[in-house]
C-alpha positions in Angstrom: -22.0 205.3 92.3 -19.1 207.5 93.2 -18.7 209.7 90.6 -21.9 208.3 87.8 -19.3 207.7 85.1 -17.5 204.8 83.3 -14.5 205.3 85.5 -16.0 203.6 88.3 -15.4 200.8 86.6 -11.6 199.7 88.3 -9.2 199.6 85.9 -9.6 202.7 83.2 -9.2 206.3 83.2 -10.5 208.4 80.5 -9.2 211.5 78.9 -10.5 214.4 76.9 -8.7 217.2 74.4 -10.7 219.5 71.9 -10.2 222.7 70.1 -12.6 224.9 70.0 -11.9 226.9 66.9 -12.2 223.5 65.1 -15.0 222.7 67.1 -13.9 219.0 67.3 -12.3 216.7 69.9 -11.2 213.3 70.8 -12.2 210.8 74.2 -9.4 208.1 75.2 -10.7 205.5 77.3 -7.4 204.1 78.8 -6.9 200.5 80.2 -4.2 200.6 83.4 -3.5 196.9 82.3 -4.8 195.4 78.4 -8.1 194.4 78.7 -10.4 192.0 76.7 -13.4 193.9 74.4 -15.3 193.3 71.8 -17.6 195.8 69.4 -21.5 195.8 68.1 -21.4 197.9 64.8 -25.5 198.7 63.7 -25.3 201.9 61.9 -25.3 202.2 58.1 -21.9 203.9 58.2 -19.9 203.6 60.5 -15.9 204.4 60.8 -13.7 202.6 62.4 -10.2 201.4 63.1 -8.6 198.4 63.8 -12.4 196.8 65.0 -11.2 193.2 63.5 -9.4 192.2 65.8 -11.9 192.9 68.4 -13.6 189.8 67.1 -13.7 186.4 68.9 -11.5 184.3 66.5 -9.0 186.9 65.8 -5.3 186.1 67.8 -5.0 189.3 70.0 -6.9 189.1 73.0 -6.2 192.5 74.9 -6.2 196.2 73.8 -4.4 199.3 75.8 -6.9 202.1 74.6 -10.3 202.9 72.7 -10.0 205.9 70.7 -13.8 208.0 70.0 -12.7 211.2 67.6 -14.9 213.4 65.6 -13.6 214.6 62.6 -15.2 211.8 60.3 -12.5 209.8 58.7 -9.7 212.4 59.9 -10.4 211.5 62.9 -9.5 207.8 62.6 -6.0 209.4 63.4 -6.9 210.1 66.8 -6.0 206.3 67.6 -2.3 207.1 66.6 -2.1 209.8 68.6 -3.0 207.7 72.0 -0.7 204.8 70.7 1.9 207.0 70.8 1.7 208.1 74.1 0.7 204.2 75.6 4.3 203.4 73.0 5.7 205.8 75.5 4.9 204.0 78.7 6.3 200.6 77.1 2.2 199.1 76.9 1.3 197.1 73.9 0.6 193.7 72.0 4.8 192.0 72.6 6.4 190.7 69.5 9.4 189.4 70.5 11.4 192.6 71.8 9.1 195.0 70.0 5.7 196.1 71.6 2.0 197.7 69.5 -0.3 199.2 71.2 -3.7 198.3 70.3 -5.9 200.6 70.1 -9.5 200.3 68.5 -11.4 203.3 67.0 -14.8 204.7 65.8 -15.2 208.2 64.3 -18.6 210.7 64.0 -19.1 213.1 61.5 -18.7 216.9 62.9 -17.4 218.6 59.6 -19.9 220.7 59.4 -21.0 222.7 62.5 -19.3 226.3 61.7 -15.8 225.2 63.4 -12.6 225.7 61.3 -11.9 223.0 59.2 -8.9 224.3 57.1 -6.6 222.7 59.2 -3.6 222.3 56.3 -1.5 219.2 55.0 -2.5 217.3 58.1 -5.8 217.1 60.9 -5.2 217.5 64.2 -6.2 214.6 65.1 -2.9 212.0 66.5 -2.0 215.2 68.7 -5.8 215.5 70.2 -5.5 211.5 70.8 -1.8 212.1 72.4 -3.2 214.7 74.6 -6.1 213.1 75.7 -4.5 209.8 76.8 -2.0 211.8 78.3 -5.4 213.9 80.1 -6.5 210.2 81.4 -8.2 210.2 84.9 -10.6 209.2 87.3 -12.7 212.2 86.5 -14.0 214.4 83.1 -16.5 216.7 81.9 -19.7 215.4 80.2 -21.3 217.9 77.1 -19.7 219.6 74.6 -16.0 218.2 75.3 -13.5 215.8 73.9 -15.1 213.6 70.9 -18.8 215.6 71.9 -17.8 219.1 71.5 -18.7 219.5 68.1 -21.9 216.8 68.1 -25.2 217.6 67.4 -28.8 215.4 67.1 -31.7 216.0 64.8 -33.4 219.1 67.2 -30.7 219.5 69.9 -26.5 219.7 70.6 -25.4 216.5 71.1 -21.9 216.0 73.6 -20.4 213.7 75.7 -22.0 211.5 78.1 -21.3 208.8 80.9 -23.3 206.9 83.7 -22.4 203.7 86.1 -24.3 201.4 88.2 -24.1 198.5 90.5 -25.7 195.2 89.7 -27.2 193.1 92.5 -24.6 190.4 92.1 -21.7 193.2 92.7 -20.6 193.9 89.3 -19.8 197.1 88.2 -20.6 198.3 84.8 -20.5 202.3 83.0 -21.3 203.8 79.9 -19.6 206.6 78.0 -21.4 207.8 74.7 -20.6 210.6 72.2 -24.2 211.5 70.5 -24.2 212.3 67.4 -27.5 211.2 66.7 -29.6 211.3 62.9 -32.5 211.4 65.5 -33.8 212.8 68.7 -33.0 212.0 72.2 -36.2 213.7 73.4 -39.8 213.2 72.8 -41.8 215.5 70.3 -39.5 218.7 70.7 -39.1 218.0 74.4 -38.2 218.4 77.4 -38.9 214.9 77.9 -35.6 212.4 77.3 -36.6 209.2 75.5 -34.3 207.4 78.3 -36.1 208.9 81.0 -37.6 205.6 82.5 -34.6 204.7 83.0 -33.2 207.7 84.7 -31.6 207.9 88.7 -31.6 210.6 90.9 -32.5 213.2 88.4 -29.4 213.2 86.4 -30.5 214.4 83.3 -33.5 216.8 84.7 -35.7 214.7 86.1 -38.7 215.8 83.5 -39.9 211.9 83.6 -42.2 210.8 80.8 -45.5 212.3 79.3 -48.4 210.7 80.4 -49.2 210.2 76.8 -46.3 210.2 73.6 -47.9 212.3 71.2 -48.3 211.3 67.7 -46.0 213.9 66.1 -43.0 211.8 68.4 -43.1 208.7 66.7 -42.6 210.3 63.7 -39.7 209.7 62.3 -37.1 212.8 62.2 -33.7 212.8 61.2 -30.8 215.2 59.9 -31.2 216.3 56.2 -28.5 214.1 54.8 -26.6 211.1 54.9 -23.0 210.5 56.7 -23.5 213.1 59.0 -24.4 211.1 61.7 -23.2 208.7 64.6 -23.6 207.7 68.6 -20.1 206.2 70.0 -20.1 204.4 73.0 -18.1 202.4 74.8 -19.6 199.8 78.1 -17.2 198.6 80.6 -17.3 196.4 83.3 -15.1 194.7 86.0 -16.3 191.1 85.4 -14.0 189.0 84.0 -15.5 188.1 80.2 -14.2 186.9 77.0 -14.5 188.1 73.8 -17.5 185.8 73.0 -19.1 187.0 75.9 -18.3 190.6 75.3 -20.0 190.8 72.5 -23.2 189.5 73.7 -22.7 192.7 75.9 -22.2 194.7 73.4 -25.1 193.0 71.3 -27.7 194.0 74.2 -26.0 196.8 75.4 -27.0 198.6 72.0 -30.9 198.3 73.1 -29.9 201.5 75.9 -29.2 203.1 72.3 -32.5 202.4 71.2 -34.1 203.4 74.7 -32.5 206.5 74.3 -32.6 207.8 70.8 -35.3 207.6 67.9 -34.7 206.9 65.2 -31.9 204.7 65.8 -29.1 202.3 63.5 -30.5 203.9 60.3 -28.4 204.1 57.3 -27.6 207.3 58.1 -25.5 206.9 61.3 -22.8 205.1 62.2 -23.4 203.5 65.6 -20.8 201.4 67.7 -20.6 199.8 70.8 -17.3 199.0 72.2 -17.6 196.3 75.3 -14.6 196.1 77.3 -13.3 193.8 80.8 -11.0 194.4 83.1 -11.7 191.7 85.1 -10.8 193.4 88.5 -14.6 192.5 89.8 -16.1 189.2 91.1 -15.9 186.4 89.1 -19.8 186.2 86.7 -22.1 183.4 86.1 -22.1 182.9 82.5 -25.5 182.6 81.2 -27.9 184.4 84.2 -25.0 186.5 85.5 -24.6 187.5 81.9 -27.6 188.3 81.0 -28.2 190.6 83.6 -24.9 192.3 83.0 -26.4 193.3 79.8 -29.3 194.3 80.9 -28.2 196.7 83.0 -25.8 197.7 80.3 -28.3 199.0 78.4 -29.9 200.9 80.9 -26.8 202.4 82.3 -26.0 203.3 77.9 -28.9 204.8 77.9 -28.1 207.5 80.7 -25.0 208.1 79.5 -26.8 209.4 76.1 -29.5 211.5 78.2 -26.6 213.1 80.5 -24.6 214.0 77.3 -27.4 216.1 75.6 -28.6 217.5 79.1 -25.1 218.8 80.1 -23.9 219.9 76.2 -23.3 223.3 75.4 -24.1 225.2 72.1 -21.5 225.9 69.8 -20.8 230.0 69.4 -21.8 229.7 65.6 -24.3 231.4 63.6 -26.5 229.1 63.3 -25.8 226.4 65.7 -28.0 224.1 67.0 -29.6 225.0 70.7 -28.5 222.4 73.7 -31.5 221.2 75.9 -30.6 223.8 78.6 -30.7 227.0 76.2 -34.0 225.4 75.2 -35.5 224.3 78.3 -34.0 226.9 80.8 -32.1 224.6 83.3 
């Protein structure tokens, strides 16, 4: 693909802001035109804004904007903060003369990585969203920016991650994850991704897979405590789906988190998949076509989760967590 990210997907731009002092940040994914979604929620606590609607009997049947924020439930205000700036264009849901922009959100838990917290009366949070949907591209960092700069995993420093592929019937479809995994993206203490196998033109490394998984992998390892935890993604695509069948995306699209990251969808995390059409690609068989689509979903999910840990950063605090290239030396 032409750039290995969601926005080769036609149709969406995605936008970043952060500060580094709190050691937070927000993602917008930003639709040129509304588009249909839907969301998968499997972790044990997950937060989330205006995710209702997103389901198949619900009246609205377009958002503007997804909103991923750190910042745990302060975050959540990330979501105003991009409505604001899509209220400025004149986008959103038309009631009579007056327009809402829809804008779904999820949240991770970052509160505690050595950034500055004290931030006063109110987070930063709806400026971060502003900025980063007024940031919105074609092209963005992966690592330790926007909603990944202050993520971490169980053994490594979780960030920002996307990936896009092809299918054979001409559809496009990308990923974008924030990891902020309970568990481990890597085998044992590495270098070896979990996601490898699924890996393309080494993106992420190119360690492949040990010939044998030791033992001490499949033991279970996650972060000390609950509520600290969550992977965000969002999967896109340019065939045209409805709700219904967005969320059959999203349902197997949540397998490239489980390719990617173990353990996975424990009580402790909070993991959401956002699906999302906009319908710019060739039209999709629904049953074969589909199934495919979502195949490849989670393939393409799981990259996205490998290429966020490979390219993250640590954060300059005593006692930070290492990123896979401090570790690794690449």
């Amino acid at each position: 693909m032409a750039r290995n990210l969601i926005t080769d997907v036609a149709g969406l731009s995605v936008g970043l802001a952060e500060d580094t002092a709190l050691a937070s940040g927000v993602t917008a994914i930003v639709f040129e035109a509304p588009a249909v979604a839907a969301v998968d929620v499997r972790g044990g606590g997950p937060g989330t804004r205006e995710t209702d609607l997103l389901d198949p009997a619900m009246t609205a049947d377009r958002i503007d904007a997804i909103a991923l924020a750190g910042g745990s439930a302060f975050g959540l205000d990330a979501a105003a903060g991009v409505q604001a700036w899509l209220r400025e264009q004149g986008r959103g849901f038309a009631v009579r003369s007056a327009r809402i922009p829809l804008v779904p959100a999820a949240i991770l838990f970052d509160l505690l990585n050595g950034g500055n917290k004290e931030w006063g009366r109110f987070p930063p949070y709806r400026e971060l969203g502003y900025l980063a949907a007024l940031s919105a591209g074609p092209d963005f960092a992966l690592g330790s920016v926007g909603a990944g700069l202050g993520a971490t995993s169980v053994n490594l420093k979780g960030g920002l991650g996307s990936a896009s592929a092809v299918t054979e019937r001409g559809h496009t479809v990308g990923a974008l994850a924030a990891v902020n995994a309970a568990g481990s993206v890597v085998v044992a203490d590495g270098p070896w991704f979990w996601a490898a196998p699924c890996e393309r033109a080494g993106e992420f490394g190119g360690t492949g897979f040990p010939a044998r998984v030791p033992a001490e992998a499949l033991a279970p390892r996650t972060k000390a405590s609950a509520r600290e935890s969550t992977t965000l993604a969002v999967v896109a695509t340019d065939a045209t789906l409805t709700k219904s069948q967005l969320k059959r995306l999203a349902v197997m699209a949540q397998t490239g988190l489980a390719r990617a990251i173990y353990p996975v969808h424990t009580p402790l995390d909070g993991d959401v998949v956002f699906a999302a059409s906009t319908g710019l690609g060739p039209a999709i068989d629904p049953l074969v076509g589909l199934a495919e689509l979502g195949a490849e979903a989670a393939n393409v999910l799981a990259r996205a989760i490998a290429r966020g840990v490979f390219a993250a950063t640590a954060l300059p605090f005593p006692g930070s967590v290492a990123s896979w290239k401090d570790q690794f030396g690449v």
